[in-house]
N, C-alpha and C positions, 0 to 999 in steps of 0.2 A: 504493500500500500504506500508505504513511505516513498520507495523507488520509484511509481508510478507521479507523486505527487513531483517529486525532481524531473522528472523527464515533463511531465506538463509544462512546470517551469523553463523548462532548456528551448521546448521548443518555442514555447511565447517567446523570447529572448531569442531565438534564431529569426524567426520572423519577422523582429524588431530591425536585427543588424544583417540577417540576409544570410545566414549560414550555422547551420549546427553542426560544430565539431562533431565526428564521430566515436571519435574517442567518449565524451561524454555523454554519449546518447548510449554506448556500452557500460559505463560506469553507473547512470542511472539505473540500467535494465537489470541490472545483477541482484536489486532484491533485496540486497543488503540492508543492513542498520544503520542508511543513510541520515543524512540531516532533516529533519524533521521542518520542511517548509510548508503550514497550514495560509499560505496566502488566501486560497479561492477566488484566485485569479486578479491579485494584487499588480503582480509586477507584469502580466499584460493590460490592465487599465489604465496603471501610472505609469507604464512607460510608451511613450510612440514616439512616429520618428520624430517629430518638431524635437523631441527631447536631445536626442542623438548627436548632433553636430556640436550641440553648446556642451555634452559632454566628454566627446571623444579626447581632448586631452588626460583625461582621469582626475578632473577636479575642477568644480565649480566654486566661487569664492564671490558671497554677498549677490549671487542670483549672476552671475557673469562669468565665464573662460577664466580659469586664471593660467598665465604664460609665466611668470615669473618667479622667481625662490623669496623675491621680497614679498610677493602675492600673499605667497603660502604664509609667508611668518605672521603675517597681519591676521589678529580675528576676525571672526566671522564663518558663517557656517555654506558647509558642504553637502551633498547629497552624493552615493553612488551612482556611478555610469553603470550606464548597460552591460558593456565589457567589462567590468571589475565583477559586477554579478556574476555574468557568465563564469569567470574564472575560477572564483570564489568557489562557486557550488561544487566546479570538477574536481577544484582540489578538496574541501573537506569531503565532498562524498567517497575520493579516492583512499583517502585517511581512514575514514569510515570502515570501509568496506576491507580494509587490509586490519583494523581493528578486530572485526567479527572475524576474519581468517587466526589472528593472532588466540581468538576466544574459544574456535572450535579446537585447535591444535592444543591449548591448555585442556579444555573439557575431553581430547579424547587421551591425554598421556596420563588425566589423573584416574581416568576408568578403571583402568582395569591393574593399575600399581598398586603396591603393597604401602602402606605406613610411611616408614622410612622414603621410600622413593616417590611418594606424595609431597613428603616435604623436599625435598631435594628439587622437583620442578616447580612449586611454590618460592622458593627462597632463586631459584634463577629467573623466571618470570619476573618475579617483583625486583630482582637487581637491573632485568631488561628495562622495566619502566621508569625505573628510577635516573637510569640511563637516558631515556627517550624525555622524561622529565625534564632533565635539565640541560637537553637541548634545547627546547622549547621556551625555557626561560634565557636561556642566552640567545636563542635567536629572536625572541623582543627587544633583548636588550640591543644586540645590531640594529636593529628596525630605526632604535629611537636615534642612537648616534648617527646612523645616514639621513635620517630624516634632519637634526639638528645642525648636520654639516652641507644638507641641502642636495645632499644625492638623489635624494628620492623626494617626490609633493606630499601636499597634505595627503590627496585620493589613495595615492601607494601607499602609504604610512598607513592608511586607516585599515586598508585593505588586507596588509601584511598582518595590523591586530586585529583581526578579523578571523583571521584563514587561521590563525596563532591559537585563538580561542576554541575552533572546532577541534584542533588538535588537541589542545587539552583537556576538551572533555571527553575525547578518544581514550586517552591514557589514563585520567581520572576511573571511567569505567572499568577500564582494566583493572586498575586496582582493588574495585571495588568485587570484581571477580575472583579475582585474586584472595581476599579476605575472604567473603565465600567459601572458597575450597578448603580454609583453613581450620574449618568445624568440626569436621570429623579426624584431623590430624595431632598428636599430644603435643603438647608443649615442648617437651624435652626434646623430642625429633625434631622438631620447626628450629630451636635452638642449634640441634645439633648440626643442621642443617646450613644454619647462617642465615635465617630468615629473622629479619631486623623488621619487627612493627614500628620502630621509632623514625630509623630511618624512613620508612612509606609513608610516616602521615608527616614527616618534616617535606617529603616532597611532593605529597597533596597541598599541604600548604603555599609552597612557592608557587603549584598550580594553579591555586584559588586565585594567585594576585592576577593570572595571565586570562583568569574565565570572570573576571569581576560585572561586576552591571552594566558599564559601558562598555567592556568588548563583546560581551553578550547582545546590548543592542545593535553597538556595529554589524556584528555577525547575523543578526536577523534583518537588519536592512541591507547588507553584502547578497545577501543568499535569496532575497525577494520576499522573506517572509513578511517585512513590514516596510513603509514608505517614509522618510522623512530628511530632514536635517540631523547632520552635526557639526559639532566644532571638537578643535585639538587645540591643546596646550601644552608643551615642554620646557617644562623650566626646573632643572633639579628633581622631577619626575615626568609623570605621565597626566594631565587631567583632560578627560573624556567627558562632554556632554552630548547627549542625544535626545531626539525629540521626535519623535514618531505623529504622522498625518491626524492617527487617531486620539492625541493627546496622553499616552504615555511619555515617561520623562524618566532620563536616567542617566545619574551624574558618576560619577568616578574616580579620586585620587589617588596615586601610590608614587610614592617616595621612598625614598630608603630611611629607616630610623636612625635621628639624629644624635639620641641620645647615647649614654654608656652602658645602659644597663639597669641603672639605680634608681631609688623612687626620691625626688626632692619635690614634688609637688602632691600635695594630698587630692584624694579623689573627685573632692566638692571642686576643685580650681581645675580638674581634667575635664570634668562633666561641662563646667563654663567652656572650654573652648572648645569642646566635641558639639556644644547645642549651636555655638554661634556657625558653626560649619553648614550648620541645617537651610535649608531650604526655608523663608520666610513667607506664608501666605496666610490672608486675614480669612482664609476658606475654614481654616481649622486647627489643631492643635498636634506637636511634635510631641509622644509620651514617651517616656522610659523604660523599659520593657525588662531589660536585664543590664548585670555591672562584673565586669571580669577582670583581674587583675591579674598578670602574668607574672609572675615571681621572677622564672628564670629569664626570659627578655626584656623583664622591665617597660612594660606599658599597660594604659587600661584600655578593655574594649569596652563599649554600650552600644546596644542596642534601639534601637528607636519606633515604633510605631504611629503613624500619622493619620487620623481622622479629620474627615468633612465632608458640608454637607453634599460635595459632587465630586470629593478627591479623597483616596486613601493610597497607603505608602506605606513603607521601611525605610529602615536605614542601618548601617553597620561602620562606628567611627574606631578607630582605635587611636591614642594619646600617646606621647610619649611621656614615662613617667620623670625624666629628667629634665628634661626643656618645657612639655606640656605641649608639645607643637602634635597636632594631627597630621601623622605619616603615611595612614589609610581610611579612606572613605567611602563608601558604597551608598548608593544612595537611589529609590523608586518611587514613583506615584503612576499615578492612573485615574483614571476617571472610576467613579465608584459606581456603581450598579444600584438601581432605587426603585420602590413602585413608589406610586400617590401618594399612598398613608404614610410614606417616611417622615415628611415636614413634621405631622405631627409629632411623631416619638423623638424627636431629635437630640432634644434635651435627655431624655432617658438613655438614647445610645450614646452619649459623648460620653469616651473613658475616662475614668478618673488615671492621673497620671503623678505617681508617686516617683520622688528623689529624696538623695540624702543630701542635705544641708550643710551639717555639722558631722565631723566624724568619718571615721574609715572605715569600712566593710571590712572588717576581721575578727577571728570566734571570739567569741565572749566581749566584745567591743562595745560601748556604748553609743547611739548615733541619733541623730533627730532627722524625722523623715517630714518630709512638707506632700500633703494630698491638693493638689489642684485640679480643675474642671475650666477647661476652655480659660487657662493663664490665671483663673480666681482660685483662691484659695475656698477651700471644704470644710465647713467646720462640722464635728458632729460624725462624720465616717469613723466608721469602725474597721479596727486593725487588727487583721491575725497573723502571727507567725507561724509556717509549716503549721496551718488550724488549728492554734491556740490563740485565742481572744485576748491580747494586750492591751486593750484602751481604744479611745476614738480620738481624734483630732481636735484642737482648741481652734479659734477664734480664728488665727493666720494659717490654720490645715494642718500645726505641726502635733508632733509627739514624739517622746523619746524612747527609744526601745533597745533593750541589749538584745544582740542577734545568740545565736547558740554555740555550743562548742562544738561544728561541725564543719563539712567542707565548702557547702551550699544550703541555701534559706531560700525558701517562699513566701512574699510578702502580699496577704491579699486586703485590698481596701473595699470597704460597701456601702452606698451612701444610696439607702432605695432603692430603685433600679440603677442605677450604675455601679460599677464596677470597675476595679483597674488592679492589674498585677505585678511584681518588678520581682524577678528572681535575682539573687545576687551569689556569687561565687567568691566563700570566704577563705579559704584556701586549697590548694590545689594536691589532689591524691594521688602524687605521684608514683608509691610504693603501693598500691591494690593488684598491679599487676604481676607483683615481685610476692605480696603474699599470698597470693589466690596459689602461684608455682610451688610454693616452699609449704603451702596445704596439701600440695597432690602429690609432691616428691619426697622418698622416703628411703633411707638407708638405715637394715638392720644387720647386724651378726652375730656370733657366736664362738666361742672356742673351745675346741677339745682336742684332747690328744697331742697337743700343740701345733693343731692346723686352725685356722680362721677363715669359717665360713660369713663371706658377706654377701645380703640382695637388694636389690636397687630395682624399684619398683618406680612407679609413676599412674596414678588413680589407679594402684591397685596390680598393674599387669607389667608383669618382669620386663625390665628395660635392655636385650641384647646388644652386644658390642661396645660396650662401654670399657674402658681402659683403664686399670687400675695401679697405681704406684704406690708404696709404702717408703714415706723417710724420702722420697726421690728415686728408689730403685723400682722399675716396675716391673709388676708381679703376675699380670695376667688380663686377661679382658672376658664378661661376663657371658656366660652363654646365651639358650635361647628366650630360659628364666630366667635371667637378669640375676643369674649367681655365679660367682666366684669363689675360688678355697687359695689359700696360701700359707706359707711357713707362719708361723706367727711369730713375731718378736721377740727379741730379748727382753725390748722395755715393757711396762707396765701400760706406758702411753705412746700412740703414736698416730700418726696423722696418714688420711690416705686419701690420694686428691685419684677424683675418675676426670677423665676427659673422653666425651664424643663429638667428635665434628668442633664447632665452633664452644660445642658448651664443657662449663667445667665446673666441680664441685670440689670443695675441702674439708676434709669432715674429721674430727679430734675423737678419738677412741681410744678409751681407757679398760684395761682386763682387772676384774674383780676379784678378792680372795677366794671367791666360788667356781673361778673361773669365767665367768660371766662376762660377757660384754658390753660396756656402756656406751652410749653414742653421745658425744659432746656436742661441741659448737659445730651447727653444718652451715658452711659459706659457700651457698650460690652465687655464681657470676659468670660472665662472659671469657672468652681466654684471653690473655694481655697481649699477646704474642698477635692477634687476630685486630683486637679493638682499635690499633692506630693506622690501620692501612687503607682504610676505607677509599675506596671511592668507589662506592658499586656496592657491594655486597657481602663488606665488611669484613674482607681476606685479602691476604697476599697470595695472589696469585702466585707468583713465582716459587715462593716459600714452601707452597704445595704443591709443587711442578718438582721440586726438588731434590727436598731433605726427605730423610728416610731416619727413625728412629732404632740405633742399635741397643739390647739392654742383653745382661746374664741372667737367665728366670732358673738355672737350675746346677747346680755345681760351687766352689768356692775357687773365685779364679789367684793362680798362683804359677809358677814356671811349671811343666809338667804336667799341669792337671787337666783334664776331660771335662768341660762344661758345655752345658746348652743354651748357644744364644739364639735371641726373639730378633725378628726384625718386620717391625710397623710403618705404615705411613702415618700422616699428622691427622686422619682421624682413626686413630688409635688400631686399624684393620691391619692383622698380617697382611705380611707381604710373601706371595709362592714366586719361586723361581731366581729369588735374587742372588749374585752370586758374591761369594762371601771369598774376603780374604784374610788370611790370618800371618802376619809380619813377612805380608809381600807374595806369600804363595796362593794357591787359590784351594781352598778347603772341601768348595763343594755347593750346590745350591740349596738354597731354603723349601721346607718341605709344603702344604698345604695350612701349616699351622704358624709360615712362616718360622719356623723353627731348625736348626742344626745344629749337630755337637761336632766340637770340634778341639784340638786338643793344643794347649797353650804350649807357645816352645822356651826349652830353660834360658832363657834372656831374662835380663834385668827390664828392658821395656818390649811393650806388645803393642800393635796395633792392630784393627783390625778393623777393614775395610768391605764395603757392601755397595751392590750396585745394580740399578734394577732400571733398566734402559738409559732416560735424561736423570733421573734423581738416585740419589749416593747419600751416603753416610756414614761416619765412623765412632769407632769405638778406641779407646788409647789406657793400658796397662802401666806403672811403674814399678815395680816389685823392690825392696829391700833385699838384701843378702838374707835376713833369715825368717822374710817376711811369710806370711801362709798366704796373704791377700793383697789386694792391689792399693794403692797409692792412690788420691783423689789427682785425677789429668789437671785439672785445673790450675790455671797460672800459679795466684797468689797464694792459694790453699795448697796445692800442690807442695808447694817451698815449706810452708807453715805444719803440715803435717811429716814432709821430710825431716825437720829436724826436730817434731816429737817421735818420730822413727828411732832419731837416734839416739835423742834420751832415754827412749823407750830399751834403745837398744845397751845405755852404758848402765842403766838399771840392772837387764838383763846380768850385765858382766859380773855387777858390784854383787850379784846375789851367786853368781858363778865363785867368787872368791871367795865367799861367804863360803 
């Protein structure tokens, strides 16, 4: 249907200019989950050819041709040509259409895949978007520098944020697809996987600034869906106005935030320069809706809702908490929808529109909120917090209320028929998604015999291939239960960190006089080794393309002795077939369990070397003259335990003479 509605469009518009590309009359036909153009036959009524000639440069300026760059800088407002429509639609419907190819190809790999390998084309997928992401916002950002250096006109410039917007909510979807999938997959896999939720909704974010209200308009008067004017501004950002035939209106700022981070401006002096941003009409009244303060980036956002008797609207400001200056703005009206009998109730539908006066949005804070009605104060309205009854309003609309010790409040006012509501966001819950994991993830063990058995579960169901170290030496990786056995320690306490994929755990376990096992402090987190490489999908590439982990799971390595060494990749999975050298000779390859024994030669140092096509790794021996075990390789340690070696060793002597 949608397909059908772009090809109507293509051909109105061939008709117009005398030729439909083929190309796009293919692009239309395909069906897809094109751009949604509900004209009904908009852009063959508003466009004919008288229109044509005054547009064919790509940009009209104050009802005239504009020919110049001096043209373009000057205000005043523009309309789409013919041909920038045309264009428009081939490329977002093309985008489109390579989107839904992108949707089925996710929908058919996660069919019929196992857990683990669900997440694994979830966590690629979303690092794909993430990628296409922030193309998309640098290629705005070129848009705006050629536009300001006068490479390209207003028409192109708009054009470009236009075509820019379809794309982003191309990739938007996706994500949102993407999240989808991630329902039926556990957490610890997703992690292990390197599937980053923070990362996808920080670049949903940077998406939102590229789909704001005014590229959005643009993009429905680019594409034929609606007819009108606009105007452009660049100065230190981007501002967009647009104004559609049928009296929709819809403004736009984004800047880059000026400030550092920090809040010097309290919320009552935010909300002052977020209202004066507003749109001013004696039609009706701008209310308050919601209040958000960001911790970590330092700004506040409000939200705004706008009633009248023939115009209703939104708006979405955010402040910066250090300067105060509005760095984004979004902003809508429209003509409102009415029968007859509205005049009368008018008075009954006008919201009451609650703000805080005095006072900061934070738990347990005390604050004075002012209830107004069409800019007059309310006296008399009754005030409930998350529906509990705190008082009504005095004389000037005010009352003062302590908010709750929570993260977010519901504040609802009622003054007869009306009503108005303002939710406020008092602090921010960042750690819900860290303890919902460390609810479902679970490490238990036991000892006996002097082996230690440990299981690693996750809501209940054994978590296989999980890699386990004890002290730094690693011991083995879990099966298909999500259990392990191993030597158990000398000490009483010791520490055993699992690592899968990108995820890693640190868990303090202590053996009781009964022999019992007790599970100490468990510290979930990301790997460190993983967390600074980002750019994508939150790995070193290379690192993983690489390195190969060599460890000794079975024997006590010494000149002469027969041990079995393990060799893993970086997420913790033997490695078959690699071929192992032992001080330069070649030993032999690793068996299915990634495992071979192989026998130490009487040298004072050993190496031993592994190599499994592009990626290698090694292992490094130093033995003592009358040592049973090896020397820590390591530089500074290495030196530092050599010469307890040898105190160790004139100990030895002094008790020889003894």
């Amino acid at each position: 249907m949608r397909g059908t509605r772009i090809l109507t469009v293509l051909v109105a518009l061939g008709l117009v200019v005398g030729t439909v590309p083929g190309g796009a009359l293919a692009s239309a036909a395909t069906g897809g989950d094109a751009t949604a153009i509900e004209s009904d036959g908009a852009a063959s009524t508003d466009i004919d050819a008288s229109t044509v000639p005054a547009q064919t440069d790509g940009n009209t300026t104050n009802g005239t041709a504009s020919g110049s760059d001096d043209e373009n800088a000057t205000d005043g407002d523009s309309r789409a040509t013919v041909g920038q429509q045309l264009a428009t639609i081939i490329a977002v419907t093309d985008d489109e259409v390579s989107g839904d190819v992108a949707a089925s190809s996710l929908d058919a790999a996660l069919e019929d895949a196992n857990e683990s390998e669900r997440a694994t084309v979830l966590a690629e997928r979303s690092a794909a978007l993430r990628e296409r992401a922030d193309e998309i916002v640098a290629d705005q950002r070129e848009a705006r520098v050629a536009y300001e250096d006068g490479e390209i006109d207003r028409g192109e410039f708009a054009q470009r944020l236009a075509v820019l917007a379809g794309q982003a909510r191309t990739v938007d979807r996706g994500f949102e697809r993407v999240a989808g999938g991630t329902d039926d997959v556990s957490e610890i896999e997703l992690r292990a996987a390197g599937y980053d939720r923070s990362a996808n909704a920080d670049a949903r974010e940077r998406l939102a600034r590229v789909t704001g209200t005014g590229a959005s308009a643009l993009l429905a008067q680019y594409t034929g869906e609606s007819a009108g004017e606009f105007s452009l501004e660049v100065d230190g950002g981007v501002s967009i106005e647009v104004e559609s035939d049928d009296g929709e209106r819809s403004r736009e700022i984004e800047r880059d935030q000026p400030g550092n981070g920090t809040f010097e401006v309290n919320q009552s002096e935010a909300l002052t320069a977020a209202t004066a941003e507003l749109s001013t009409d004696a039609d009706g009244e701008w209310t308050l809706r919601s209040t958000d303060r960001d911790e970590d980036d330092g700004y506040y956002e409000f939200e705004f809702a706008f009633f009248g008797p023939e115009t209703t609207g939104e708006a979405e400001v955010s402040v910066d908490g250090q300067t105060g200056t509005v760095f984004e703005f979004e902003e809508e009206t429209e003509p409102r929808e009415r029968d007859d009998d509205d005049d009368d109730d008018a008075d009954e539908e006008t919201p009451l529109s609650i703000s805080i006066v005095e006072g900061t949005a934070e738990p347990n804070a005390t604050v004075t909120l002012r209830v107004t009605a069409a800019g007059e104060p309310v006296e008399g309205a009754t005030v409930e917090l998350d529906d509990r009854d705190v008082g009504t309003t005095d004389a000037d609309g005010r009352i003062d209320v302590t908010l709750p010790d929570d993260d977010e409040v519901d504040i609802e006012v009622v003054d007869g028929e009306r009503e108005g509501e303002l939710e406020l966001t008092l602090g921010a819950d960042d750690d819900r998604d860290e303890d919902d994991f460390a609810e479902r993830f679970s490490v238990g063990g036991s000892v006996e015999n002097g082996t230690v058995d440990v299981s690693v579960t996750y809501d209940g169901e054994g978590v296989e291939g999980v890699s386990a170290s004890v002290d730094g030496d690693r011991v083995g990786t879990t099966d298909a239960d999500g259990t392990l056995s191993f030597d158990a320690p000398d000490d009483d306490e010791f520490d055993v960190t699992l690592v899968k994929g990108a995820f890693e755990a640190e868990i303090e376990f202590s053996v009781g006089s009964d022999g019992t096992l007790a599970t100490g402090d468990v510290d979930v987190d990301e790997r460190d080794d993983d967390a600074d490489d980002v750019e994508g999908d939150g790995r070193d590439d290379d690192a993983d393309d690489t390195d190969l982990s060599v460890a000794v799971v079975s024997g006590d390595p010494a000149p002469g002795v027969t041990v079995t060494v393990e060799v893993t990749d970086t997420d913790g999975e033997p490695v078959e077939g690699a071929t192992v050298e032992v001080g330069g000779e070649v030993a032999g390859t690793t068996d299915a369990d990634g495992r071979i024994d192989v026998t130490l030669p009487d040298e004072d140092e050993v190496e031993i070397e592994v190599e499994d096509g592009e990626r290698d790794g090694e292992l490094e021996f130093e033995f003592s003259a009358d040592d049973d075990g090896p020397e820590d390789e390591s530089d500074d340690e290495s030196d530092d335990e050599a010469e307890d070696d040898g105190e160790a060793e004139d100990d030895d002597d002094e008790g020889d003479d003894e």
